[in-house]
Backbone bond lengths (Angstrom), bond angles and torsions (degrees), N, CA, C in turn:
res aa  C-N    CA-C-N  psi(-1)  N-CA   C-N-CA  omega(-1)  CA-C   N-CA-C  phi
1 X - - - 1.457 - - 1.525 109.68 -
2 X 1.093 139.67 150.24 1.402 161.48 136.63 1.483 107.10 -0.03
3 X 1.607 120.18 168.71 1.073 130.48 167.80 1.195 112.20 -80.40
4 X 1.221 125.98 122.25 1.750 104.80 174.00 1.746 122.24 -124.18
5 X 1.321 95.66 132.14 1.804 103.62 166.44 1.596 136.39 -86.31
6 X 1.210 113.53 133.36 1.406 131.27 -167.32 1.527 112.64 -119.49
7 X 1.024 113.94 92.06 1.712 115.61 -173.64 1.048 130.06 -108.13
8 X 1.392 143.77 100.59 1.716 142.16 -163.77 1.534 98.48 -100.71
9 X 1.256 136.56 110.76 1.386 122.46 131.14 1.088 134.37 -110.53
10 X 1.342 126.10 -177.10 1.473 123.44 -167.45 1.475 101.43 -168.39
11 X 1.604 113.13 104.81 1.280 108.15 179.88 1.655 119.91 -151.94
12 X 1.268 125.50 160.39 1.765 130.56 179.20 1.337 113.73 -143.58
13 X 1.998 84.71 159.33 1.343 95.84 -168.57 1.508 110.45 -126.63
14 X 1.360 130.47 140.51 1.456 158.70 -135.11 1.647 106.14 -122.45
15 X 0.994 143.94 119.67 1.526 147.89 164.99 1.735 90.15 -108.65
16 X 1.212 119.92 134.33 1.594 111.24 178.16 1.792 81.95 -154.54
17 X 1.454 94.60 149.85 1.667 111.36 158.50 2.190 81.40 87.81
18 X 0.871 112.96 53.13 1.107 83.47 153.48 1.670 103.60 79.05
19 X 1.165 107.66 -1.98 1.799 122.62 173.43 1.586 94.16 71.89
20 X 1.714 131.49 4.72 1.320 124.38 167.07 1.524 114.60 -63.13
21 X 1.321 129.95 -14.57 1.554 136.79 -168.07 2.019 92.15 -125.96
22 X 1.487 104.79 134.01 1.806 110.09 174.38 1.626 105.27 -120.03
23 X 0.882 120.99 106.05 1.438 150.67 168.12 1.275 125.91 -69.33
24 X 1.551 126.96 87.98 1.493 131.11 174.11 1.158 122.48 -137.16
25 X 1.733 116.30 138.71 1.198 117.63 -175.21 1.626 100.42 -140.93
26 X 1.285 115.34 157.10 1.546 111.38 -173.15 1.906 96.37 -161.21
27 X 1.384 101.76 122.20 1.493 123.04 165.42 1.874 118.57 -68.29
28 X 1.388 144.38 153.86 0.818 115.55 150.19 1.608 105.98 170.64
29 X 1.233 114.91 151.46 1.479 142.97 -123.96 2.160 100.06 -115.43
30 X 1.156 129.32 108.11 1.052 111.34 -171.74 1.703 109.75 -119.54
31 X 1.021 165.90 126.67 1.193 152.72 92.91 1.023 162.15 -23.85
32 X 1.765 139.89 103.79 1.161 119.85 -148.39 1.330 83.87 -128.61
33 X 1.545 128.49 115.10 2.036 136.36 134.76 1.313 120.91 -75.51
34 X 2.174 78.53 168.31 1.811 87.24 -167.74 1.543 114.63 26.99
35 X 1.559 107.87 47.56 1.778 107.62 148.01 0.913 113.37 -62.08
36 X 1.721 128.40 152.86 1.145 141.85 150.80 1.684 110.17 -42.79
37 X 1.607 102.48 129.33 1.901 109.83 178.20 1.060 96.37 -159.70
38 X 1.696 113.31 145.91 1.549 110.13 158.76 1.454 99.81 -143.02
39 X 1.400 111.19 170.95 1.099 105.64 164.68 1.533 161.38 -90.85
40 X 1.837 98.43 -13.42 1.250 100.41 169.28 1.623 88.69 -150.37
41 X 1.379 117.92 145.27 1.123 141.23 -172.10 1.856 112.21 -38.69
42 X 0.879 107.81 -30.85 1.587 108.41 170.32 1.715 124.61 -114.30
43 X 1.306 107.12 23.81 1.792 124.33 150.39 1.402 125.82 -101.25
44 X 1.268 116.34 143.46 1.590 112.35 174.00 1.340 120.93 -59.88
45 X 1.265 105.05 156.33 1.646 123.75 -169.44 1.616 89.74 -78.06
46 X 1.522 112.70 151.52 1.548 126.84 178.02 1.472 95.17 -138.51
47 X 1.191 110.69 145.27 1.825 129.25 164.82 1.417 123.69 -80.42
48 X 1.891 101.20 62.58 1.775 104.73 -170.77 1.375 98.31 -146.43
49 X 1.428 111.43 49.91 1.751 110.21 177.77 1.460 107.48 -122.46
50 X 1.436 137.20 162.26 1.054 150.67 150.31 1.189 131.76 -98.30
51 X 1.701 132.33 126.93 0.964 103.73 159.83 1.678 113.48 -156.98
52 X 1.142 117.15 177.56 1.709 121.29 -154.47 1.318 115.60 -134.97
53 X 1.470 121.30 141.22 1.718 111.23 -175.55 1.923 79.78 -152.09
54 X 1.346 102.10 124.80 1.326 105.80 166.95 1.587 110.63 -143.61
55 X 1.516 111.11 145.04 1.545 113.17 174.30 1.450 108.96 174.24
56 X 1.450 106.06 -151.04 1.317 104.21 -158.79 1.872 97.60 -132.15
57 X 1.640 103.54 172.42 1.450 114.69 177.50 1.132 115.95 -153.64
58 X 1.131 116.26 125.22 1.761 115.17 -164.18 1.925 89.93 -135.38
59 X 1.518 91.50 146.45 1.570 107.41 -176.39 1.469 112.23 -167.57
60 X 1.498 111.67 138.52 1.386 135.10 -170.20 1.286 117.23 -143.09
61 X 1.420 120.53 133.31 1.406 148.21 -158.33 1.196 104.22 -158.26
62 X 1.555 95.95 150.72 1.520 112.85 165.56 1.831 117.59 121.43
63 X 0.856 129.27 -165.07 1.711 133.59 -165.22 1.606 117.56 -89.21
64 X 1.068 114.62 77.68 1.901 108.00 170.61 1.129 110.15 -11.29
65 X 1.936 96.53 -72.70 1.579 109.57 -160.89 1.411 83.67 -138.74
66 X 1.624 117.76 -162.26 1.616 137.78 -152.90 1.554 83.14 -89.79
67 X 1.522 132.33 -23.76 1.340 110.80 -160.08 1.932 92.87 -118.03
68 X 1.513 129.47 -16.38 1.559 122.92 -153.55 1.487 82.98 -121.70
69 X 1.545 93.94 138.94 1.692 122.97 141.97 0.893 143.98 -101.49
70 X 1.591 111.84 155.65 2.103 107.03 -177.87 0.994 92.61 -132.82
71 X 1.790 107.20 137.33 1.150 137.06 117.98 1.490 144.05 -58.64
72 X 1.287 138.56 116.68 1.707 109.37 -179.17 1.599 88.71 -173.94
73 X 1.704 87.65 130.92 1.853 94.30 172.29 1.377 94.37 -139.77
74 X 1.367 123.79 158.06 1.480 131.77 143.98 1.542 119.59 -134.43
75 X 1.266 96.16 157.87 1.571 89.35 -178.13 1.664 101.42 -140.80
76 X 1.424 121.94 143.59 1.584 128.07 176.31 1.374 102.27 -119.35
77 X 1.329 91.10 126.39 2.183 97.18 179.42 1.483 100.31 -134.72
78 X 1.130 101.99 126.74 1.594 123.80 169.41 1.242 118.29 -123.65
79 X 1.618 109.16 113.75 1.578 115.19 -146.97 1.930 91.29 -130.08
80 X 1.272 116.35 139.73 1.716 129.75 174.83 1.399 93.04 -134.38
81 X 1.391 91.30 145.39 1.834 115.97 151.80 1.581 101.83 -121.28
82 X 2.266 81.13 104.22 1.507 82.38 -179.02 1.289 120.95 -114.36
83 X 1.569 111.19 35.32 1.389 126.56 179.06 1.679 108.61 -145.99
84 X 1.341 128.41 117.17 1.600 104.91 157.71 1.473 112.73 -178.76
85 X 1.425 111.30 165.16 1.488 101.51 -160.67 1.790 119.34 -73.34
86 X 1.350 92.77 -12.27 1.524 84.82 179.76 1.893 100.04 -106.14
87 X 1.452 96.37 123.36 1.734 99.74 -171.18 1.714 115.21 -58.65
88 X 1.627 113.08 -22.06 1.412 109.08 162.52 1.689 130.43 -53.04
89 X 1.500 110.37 -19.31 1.069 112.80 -168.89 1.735 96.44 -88.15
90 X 1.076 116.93 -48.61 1.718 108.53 -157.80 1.194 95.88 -65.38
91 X 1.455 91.92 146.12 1.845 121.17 -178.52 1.461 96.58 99.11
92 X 0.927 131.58 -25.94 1.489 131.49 -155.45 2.104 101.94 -80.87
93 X 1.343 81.82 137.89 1.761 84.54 168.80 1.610 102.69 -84.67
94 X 1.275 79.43 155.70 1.817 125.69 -168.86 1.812 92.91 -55.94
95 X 1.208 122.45 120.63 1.487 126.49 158.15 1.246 131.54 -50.55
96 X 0.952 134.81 110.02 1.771 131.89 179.58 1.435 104.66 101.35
97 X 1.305 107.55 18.40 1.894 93.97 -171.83 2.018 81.71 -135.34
98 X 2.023 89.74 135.40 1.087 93.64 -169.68 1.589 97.32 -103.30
99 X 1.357 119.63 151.43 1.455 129.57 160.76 1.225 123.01 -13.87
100 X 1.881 114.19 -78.54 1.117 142.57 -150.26 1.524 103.25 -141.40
101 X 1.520 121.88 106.36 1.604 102.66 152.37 1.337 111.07 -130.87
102 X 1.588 116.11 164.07 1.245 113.00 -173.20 1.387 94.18 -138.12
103 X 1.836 109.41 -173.17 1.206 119.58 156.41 1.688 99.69 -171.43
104 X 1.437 119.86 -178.62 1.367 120.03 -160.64 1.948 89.72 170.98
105 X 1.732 89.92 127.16 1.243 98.49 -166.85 1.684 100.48 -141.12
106 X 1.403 131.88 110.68 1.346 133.61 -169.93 1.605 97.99 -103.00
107 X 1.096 134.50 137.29 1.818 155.27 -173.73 0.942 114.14 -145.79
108 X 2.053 128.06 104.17 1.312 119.29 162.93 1.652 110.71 -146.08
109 X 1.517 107.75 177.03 1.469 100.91 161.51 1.484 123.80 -83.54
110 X 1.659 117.17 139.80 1.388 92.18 -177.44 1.809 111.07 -129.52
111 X 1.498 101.89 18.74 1.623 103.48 144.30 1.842 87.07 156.15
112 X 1.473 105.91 145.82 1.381 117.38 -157.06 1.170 144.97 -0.07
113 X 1.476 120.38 75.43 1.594 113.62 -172.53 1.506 109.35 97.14
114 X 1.340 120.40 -24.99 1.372 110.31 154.84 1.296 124.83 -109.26
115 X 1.905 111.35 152.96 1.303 119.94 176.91 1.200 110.07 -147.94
116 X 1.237 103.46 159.65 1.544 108.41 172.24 1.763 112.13 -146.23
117 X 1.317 104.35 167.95 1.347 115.97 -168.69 1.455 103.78 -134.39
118 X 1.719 120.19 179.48 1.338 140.10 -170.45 1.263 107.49 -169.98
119 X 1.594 100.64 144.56 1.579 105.04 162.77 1.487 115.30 -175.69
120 X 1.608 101.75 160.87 2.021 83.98 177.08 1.613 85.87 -137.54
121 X 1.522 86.96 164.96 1.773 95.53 -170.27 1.989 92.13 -133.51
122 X 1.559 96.56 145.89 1.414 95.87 -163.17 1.666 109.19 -128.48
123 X 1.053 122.82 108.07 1.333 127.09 179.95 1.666 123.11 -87.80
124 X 1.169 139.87 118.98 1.152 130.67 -155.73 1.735 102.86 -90.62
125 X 1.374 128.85 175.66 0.954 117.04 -168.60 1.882 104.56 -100.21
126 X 1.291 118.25 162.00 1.807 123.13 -163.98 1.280 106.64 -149.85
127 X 1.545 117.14 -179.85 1.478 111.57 -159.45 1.759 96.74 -117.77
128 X 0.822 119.75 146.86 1.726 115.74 -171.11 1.690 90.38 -94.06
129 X 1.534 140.63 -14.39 1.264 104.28 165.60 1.758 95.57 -164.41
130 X 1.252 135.11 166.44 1.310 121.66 -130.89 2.069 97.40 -105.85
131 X 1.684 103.65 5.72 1.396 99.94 -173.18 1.798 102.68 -115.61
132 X 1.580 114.19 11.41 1.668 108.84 -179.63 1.472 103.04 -131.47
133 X 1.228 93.60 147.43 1.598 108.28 170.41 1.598 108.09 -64.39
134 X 1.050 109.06 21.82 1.833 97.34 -165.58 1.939 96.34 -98.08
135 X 1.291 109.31 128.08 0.950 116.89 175.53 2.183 129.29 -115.82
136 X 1.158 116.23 116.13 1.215 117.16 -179.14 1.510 107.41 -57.85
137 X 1.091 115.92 121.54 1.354 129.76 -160.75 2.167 110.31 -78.94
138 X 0.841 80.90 133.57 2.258 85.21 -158.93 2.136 83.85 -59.10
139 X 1.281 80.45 -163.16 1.604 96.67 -171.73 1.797 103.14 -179.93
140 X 1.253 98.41 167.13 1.671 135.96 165.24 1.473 118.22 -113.97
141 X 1.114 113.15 122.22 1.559 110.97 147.93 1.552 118.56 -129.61
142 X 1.411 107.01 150.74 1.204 125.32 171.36 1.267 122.51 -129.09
143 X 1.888 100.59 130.57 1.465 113.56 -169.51 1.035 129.53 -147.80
144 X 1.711 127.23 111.15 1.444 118.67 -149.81 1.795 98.06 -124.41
145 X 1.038 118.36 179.00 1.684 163.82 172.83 1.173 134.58 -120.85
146 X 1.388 115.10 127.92 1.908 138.54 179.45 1.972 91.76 -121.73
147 X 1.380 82.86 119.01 1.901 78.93 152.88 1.936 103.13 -147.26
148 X 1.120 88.67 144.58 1.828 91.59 160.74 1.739 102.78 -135.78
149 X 1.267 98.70 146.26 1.176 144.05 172.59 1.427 114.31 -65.59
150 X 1.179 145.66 24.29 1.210 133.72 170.31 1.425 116.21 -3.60
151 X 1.232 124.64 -85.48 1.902 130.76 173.24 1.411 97.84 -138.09
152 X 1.303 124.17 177.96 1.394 137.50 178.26 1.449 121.46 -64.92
153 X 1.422 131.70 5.25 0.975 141.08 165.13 1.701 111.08 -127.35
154 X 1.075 131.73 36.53 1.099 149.00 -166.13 1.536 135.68 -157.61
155 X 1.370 135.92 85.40 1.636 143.40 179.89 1.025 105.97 -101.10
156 X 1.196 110.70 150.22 1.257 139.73 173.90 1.927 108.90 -133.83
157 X 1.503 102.34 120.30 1.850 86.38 -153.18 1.729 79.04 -132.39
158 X 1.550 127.73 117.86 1.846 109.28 134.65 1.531 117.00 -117.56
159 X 1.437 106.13 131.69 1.373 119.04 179.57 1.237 112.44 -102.24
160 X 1.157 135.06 152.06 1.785 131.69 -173.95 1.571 88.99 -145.97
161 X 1.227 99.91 148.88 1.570 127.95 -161.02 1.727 94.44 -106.13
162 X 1.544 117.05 169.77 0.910 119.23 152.31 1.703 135.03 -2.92
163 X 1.822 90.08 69.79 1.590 105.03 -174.42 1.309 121.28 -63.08
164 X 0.830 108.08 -24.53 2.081 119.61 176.09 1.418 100.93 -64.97
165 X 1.511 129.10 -16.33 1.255 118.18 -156.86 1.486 109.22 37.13
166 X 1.021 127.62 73.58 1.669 149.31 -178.89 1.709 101.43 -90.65
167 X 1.378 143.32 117.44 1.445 157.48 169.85 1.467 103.70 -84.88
168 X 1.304 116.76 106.98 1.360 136.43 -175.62 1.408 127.75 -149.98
169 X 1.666 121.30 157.73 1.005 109.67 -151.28 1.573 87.88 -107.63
170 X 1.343 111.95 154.08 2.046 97.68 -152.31 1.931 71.83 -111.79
171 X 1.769 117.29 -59.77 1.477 113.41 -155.24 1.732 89.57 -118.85
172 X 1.293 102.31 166.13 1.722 117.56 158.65 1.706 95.78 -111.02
173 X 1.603 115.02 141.76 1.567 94.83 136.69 1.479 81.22 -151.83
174 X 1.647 116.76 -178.88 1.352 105.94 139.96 1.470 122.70 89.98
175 X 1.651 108.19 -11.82 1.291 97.38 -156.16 1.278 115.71 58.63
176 X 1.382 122.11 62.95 1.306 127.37 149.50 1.675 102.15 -177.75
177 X 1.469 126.08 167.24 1.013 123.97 155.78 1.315 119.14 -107.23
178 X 1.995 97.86 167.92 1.497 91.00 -175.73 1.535 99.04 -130.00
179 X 1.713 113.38 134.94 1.166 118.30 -158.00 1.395 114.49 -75.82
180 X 1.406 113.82 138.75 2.246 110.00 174.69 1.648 93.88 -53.08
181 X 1.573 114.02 172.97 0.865 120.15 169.66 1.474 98.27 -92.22
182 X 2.192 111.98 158.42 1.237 110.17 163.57 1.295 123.63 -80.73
183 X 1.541 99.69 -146.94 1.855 100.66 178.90 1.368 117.88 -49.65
184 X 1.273 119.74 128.17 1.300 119.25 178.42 1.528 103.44 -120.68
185 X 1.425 118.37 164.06 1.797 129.35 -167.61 1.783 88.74 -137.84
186 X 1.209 147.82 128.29 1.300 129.76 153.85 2.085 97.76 -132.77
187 X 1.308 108.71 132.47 1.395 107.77 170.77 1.594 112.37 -103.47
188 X 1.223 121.75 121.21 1.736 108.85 175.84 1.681 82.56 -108.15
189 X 1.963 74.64 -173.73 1.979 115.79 -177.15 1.284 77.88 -135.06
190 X 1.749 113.19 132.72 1.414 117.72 153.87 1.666 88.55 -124.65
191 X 1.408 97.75 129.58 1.571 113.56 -172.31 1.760 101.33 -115.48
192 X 0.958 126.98 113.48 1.637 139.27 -177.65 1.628 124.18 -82.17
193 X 0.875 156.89 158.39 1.455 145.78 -177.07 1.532 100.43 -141.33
């Protein structure tokens, strides 16, 4: 038979302050059968594994004040392989799935036509494959915004990337990784009609 998915959630949503701030959080329960498992690197894969990722997600949006915005999510994942043919794997958390990630993003005006914003986004650290202690190491980034407003058909925008210049591993594939980019500077024109 097939791989099969089993998904429980259970979640709500919050208007608070005047419904200027949106409030959501959601619990929830996942299952994965007859996963693909084998047991040693040069046997075929069989459809007799288990495995589980359960947690939570909480997220907030909406207006501080008349001039600031929020961004903000987190998410907690707690992931087992609690079935599989090679006995190193069970117990073991799920590869590519991180613990803890977050992010948080503030946006406002901060006196005529100009604004600026901030934020850092947080990746927890994960295992690149489900039989080594080798772990991709978590990280921070931080990344902010300048814009002015010239007139209503007129921006003026610089965003900068990962200001810490923070060294991180952005993708896996392949047996190899592929690196985030560093500090970045980019200035646009958004011109309106």
């Amino acid at each position: 038979e097939p791989e099969k998915w089993r998904n429980f959630e259970v979640g709500t949503k919050w208007a608070l302050a005047g419904n200027r701030l949106l409030f959501n959080t959601a619990v929830f329960h996942t299952v994965k059968t007859n996963a693909r498992t084998r047991n040693l690197a040069n046997e075929p894969y069989v459809l007799d594994g288990r495995q589980r990722v359960q947690g939570i997600e909480v997220g907030a949006s909406g207006q501080l004040s008349e001039s600031w915005i929020l961004f903000a999510s987190y998410a907690y994942m707690s992931s087992e392989i609690e079935e599989s043919a090679n006995p190193l794997e069970q117990g073991r958390e799920l590869p590519l799935t991180p613990e803890n990630t977050g992010t948080l993003w503030v946006d406002g005006t901060v006196w005529r036509g100009f604004s600026d914003g901030g934020g850092v986004q947080y990746m927890d650290s994960l295992y690149r494959t489900t039989t080594t202690e080798l772990r991709v190491p978590s990280y921070w980034l931080v990344n902010a915004t300048v814009a002015y407003e010239i007139n209503s058909h007129l921006t003026l925008r610089v965003n900068s990337n990962n200001l810490t210049n923070v060294e991180y591993v952005d993708r896996l594939g392949g047996g190899h990784y592929i690196p985030g980019p560093g500090r970045s500077v980019q200035v646009t024109t958004s011109v309106g009609f």
